[in-house]
C-alpha positions in Angstrom: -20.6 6.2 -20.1 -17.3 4.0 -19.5 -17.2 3.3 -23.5 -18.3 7.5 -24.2 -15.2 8.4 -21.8 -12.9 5.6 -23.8 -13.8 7.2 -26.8 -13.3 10.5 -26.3 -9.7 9.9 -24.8 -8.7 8.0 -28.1 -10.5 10.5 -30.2 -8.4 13.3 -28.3 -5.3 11.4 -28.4 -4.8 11.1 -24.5 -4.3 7.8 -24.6 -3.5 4.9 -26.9 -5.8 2.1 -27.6 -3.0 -0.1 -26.2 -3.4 2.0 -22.7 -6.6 1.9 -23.1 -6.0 -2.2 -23.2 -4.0 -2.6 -20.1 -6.5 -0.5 -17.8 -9.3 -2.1 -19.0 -7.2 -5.6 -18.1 -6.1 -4.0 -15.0 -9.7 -3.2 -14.4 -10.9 -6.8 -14.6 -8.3 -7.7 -12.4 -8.6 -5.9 -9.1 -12.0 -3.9 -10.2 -12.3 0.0 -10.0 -13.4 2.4 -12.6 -12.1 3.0 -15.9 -10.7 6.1 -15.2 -9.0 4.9 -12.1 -7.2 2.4 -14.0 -6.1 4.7 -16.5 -4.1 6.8 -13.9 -3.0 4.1 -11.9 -1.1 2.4 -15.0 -0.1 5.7 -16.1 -1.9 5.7 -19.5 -2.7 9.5 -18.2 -1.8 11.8 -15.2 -4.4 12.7 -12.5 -4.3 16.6 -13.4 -4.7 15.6 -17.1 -7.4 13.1 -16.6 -9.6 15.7 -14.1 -9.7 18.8 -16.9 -11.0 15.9 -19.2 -13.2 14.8 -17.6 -14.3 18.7 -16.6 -14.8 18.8 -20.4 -16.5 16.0 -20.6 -19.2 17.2 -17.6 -19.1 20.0 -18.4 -18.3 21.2 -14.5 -15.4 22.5 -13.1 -12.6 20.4 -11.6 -11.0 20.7 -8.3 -8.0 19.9 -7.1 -8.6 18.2 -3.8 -4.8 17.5 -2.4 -4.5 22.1 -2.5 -7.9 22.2 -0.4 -8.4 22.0 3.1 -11.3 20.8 4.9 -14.2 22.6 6.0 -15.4 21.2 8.9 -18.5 22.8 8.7 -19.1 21.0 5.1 -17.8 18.2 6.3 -19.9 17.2 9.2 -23.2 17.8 6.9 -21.9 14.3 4.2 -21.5 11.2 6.6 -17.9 9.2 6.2 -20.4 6.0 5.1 -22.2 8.6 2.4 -18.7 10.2 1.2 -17.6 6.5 0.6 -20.3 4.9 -0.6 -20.8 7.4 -3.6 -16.9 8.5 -3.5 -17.8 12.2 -3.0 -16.4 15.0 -0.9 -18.3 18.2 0.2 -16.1 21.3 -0.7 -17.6 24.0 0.9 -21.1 25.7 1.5 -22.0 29.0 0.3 -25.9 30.1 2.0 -28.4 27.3 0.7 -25.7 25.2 -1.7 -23.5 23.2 -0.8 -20.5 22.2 -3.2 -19.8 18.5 -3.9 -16.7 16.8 -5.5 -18.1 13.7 -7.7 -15.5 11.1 -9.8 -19.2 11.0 -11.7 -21.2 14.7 -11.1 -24.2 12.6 -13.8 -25.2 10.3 -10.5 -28.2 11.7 -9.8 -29.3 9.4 -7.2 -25.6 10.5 -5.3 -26.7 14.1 -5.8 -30.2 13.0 -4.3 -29.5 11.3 -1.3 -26.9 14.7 -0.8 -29.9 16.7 -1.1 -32.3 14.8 0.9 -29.8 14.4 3.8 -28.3 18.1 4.0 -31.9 19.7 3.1 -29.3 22.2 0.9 -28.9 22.6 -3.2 -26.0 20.4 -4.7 -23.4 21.8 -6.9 -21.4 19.3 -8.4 -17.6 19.5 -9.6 -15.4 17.0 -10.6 -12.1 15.0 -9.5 -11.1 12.0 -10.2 -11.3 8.9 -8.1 -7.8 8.5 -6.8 -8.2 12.2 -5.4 -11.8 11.8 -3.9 -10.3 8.5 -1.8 -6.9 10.2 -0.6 -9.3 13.4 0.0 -12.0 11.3 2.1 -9.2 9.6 4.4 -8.0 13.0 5.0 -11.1 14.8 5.5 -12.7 12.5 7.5 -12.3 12.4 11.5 -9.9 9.9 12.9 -12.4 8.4 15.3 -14.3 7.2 12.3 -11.2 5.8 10.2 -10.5 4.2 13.5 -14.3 2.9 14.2 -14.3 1.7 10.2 -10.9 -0.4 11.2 -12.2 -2.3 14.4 -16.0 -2.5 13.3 -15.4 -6.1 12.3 -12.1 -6.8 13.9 -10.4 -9.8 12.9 -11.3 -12.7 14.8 -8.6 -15.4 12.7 -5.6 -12.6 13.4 -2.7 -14.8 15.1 0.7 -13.7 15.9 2.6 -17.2 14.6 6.0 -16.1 16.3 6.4 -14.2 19.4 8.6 -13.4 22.2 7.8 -14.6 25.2 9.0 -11.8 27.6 8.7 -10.6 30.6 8.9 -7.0 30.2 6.2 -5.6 32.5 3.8 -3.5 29.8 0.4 -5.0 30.6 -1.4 -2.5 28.6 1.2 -3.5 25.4 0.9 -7.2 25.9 -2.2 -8.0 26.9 -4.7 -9.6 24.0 -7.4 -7.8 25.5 -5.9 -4.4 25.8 -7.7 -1.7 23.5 -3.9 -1.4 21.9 -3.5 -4.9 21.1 -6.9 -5.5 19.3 -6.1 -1.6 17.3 -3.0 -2.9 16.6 -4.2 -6.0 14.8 -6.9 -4.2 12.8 -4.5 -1.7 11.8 -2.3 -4.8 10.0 -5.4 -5.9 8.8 -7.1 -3.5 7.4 -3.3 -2.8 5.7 -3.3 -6.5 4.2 -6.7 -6.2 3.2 -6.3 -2.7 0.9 -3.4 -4.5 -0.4 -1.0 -2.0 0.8 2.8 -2.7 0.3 4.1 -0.6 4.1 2.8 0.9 6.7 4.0 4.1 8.5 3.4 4.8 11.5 4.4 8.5 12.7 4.8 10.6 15.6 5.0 14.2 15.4 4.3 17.0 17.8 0.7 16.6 18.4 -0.3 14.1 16.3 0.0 10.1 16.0 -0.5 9.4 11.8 -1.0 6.0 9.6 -0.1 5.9 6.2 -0.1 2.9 4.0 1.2 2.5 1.0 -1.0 1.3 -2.0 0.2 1.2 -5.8 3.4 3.0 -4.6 1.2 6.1 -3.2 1.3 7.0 0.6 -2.0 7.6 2.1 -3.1 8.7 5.2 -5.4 6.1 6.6 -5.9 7.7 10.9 -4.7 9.3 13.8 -5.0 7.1 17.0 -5.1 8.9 20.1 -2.0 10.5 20.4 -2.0 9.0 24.3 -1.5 5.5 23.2 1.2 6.5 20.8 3.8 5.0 23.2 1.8 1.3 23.6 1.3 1.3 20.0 5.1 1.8 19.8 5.8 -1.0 22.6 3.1 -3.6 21.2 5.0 -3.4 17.0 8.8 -3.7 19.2 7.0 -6.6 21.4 5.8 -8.7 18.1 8.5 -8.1 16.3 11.3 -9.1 19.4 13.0 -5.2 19.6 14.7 -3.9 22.6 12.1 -1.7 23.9 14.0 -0.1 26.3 16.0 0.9 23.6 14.9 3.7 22.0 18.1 5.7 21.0 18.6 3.9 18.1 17.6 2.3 15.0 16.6 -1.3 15.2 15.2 -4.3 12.3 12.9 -7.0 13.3 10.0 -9.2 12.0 6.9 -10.5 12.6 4.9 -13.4 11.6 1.1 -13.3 11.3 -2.0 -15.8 10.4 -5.1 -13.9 8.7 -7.6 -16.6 8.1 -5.8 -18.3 5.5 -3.2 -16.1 4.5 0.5 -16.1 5.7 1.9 -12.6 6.2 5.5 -11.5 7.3 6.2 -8.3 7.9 9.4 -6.0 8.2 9.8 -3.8 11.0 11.7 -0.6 11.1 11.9 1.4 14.2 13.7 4.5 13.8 14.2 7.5 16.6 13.2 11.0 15.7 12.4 14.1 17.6 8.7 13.0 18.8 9.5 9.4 19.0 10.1 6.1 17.4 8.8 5.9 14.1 7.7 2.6 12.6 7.5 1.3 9.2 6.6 -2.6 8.4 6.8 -3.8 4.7 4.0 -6.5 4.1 5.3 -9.3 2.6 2.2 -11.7 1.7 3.0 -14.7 0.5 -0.4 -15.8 -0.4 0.0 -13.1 -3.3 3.3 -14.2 -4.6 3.2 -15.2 -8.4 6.7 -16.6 -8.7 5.9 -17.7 -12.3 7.6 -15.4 -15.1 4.3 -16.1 -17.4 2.1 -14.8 -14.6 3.5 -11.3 -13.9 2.4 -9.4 -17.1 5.7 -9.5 -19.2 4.3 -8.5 -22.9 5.7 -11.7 -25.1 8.3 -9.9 -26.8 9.7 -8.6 -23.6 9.2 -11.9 -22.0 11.5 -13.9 -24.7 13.9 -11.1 -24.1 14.2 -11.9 -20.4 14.1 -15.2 -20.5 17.1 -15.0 -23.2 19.1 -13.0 -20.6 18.5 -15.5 -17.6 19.4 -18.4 -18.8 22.5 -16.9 -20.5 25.7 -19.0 -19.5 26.8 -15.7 -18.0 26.2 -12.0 -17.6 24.1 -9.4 -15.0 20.7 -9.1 -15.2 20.0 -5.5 -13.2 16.4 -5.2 -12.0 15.1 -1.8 -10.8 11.9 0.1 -9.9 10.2 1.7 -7.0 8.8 0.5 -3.5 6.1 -2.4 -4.3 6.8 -2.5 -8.2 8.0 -6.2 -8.2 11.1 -6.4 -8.3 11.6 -8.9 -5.7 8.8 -11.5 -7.2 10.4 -10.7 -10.9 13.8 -11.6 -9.1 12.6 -14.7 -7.6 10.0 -15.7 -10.3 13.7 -15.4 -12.2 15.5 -17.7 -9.8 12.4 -20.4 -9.5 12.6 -20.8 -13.9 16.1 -21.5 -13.7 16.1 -23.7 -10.6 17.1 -26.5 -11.9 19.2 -29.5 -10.1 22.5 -28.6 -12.2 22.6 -25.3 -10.8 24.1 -24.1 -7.6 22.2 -20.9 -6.7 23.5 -18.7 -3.7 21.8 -15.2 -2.7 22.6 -12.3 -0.6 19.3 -10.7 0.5 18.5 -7.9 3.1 16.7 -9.2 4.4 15.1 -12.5 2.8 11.7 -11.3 2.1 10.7 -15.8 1.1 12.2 -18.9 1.6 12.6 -20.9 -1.9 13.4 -24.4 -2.2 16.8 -25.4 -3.5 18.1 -22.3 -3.4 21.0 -21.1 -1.0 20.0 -18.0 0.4 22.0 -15.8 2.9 20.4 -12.9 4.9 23.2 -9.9 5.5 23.8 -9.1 9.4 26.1 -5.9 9.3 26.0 -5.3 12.6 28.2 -9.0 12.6 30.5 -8.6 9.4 27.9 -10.4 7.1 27.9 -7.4 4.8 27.0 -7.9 0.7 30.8 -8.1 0.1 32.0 -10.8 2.7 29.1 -13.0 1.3 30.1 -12.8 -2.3 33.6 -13.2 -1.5 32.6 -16.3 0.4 30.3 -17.6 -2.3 33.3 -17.6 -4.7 34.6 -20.6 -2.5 31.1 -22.2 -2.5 31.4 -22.8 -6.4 28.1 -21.4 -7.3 26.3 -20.8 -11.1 24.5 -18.7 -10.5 24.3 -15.4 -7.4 21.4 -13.4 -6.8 22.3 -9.9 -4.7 18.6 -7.8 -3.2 
């Protein structure tokens, strides 16, 4: 099916056979199927990709992100079915029940539907990326939560803490319910590979959103009670003022999962219903600070390298939250970092340490702004300044 559905899109001039190329390379990279690839390189948009493949199936398509869940629908498709075959029920009418399928062909997916809601399947279509954003929001909290803790993270360490007396046993204690949702909440995040994580408090509601591939999704809702030891646990790790909560404040924290070394960013910020958070996952395991490795086409690659190791000139890198542009910077800096050169950056805040390389982090709040530290790095005779 995966080579009927490549065909057809080149045949119908959707996409180009190099498209085509980079999701099938993307696809062997970090798995998925064809057709999720295809939208999350942009070869083709989601809307596009769903009447195609409603041609293809010859079933209707559906947009997902307009519809709202019908509980009663819902609650006859488990969370673990709706996952495990990427499907969301739409809504019953008498003795049929309406599915949305990535695949409506799976006929064991349409089976298993049938056997467990004893009700006639109708199938229509959507593509993957809207079946998984549809199933998180779908989906009751409590299990989103239960799927998170299930296996909680047993080699989860907090590397760098404060040590504080501050009096919130239910916020500091490893054995509080908080602490341990906490953790799997920053796992879970690491483990989808998601770039931030927002957590939000409105009116009524507590909501988790990561980021993955640039895209917000909504993960959960914890209980809106323990919104304000949530709140106090992220300030605790990452050494806030917790008794202030009037304004915005930056912080950090340092974590061990398994193997992996993770920093994260914290953000608190007041609003109306509270403090919201949002910590930017900085993973160091993942970072390819090698120019060859970060899928530069050749020509493009030549070009680059051409402009960085120019005698002079500004090389301006730009793109959207978790596109690269800080491992292209530094994969930059780490090619040219040679013992001739006297590299200085200005970074807020340093996201990695690199070896041999001067790097500054900005404190406004003390007069280290950008400008101070590039007037001062005139004085520091430098080759070569790096400003992110």
């Amino acid at each position: 099916m995966k080579d009927k559905i490549a065909n057809q899109l080149l045949e119908s001039s959707l996409i180009s056979q190099e498209q085509l190329e980079l999701a099938l390379s993307e696809q062997g990279k970090s798995g998925g199927s064809l057709g999720y690839n295809l939208v999350k390189t942009g070869a083709i948009s989601e809307n596009a990709f769903a009447e195609f493949l409603s041609q293809i199936y010859q079933v209707p398509a559906v947009d997902l992100d307009q519809l709202e869940p019908d509980e009663n629908s819902v609650e006859l498709i488990p969370s673990e079915v709706a996952t495990k075959f990427q499907v969301v029920p739409v809504r019953r009418e008498g003795r049929t029940l309406t599915v949305a399928m990535a695949n409506p062909d799976n006929i064991f997916a349409i089976d298993d539907i049938k056997f467990i809601t004893g009700l006639e399947v109708r199938p229509v279509v959507a593509t993957e990326t809207a079946i998984k954003r549809a199933i998180d929001r779908f989906y009751d909290s409590a299990d989103s939560l239960a799927e998170v803790m299930r296996d909680m993270e047993e080699d989860f360490e907090i590397v760098e803490e404060v040590d504080e007396d501050l009096g919130l046993a239910e916020a500091q204690s490893e054995d509080a319910p908080v602490v341990k949702l906490v953790n799997s909440l920053i796992t879970d995040a690491v483990n989808k590979g998601a770039s931030d994580i927002h957590i939000e408090p409105f009116e009524k509601k507590l909501r988790v959103r990561y980021r993955i591939d640039g895209v917000l999704h909504e993960m959960m809702s914890p209980p809106y009670k323990m919104k304000g030891a949530i709140i106090s646990r992220l300030k605790i790790m990452a050494e806030l003022d917790i008794a202030e909560k009037r304004i915005p404040q930056d912080g950090r924290i340092k974590i061990r999962i398994g193997s992996k070394k993770i920093d994260l960013r914290v953000s608190s910020l007041p609003t109306i219903f509270g403090e919201k958070i949002v910590m930017r996952i900085l993973d160091k395991s993942n970072l390819q600070i090698d120019l060859t490795k970060l899928g530069f086409q050749k020509e493009a690659l030549d070009k680059f390298l051409k402009a960085i190791e120019a005698p002079y000139g500004m090389v301006l890198v730009t793109g959207p939250t978790g596109s690269g542009k800080t491992t292209t910077l530094y994969s930059a800096l780490n090619k040219i970092n040679l013992p001739e050169h006297n590299i200085m950056t200005a970074e807020d805040p340093v996201e990695y340490n690199l070896d041999g390389i001067n790097q500054v982090n900005v404190h406004e709040e003390i007069g280290l702004t950008f400008a101070s530290a590039l007037k001062a790095f005139l004085r520091q005779d430098p080759n070569i300044v790096m400003v992110g």
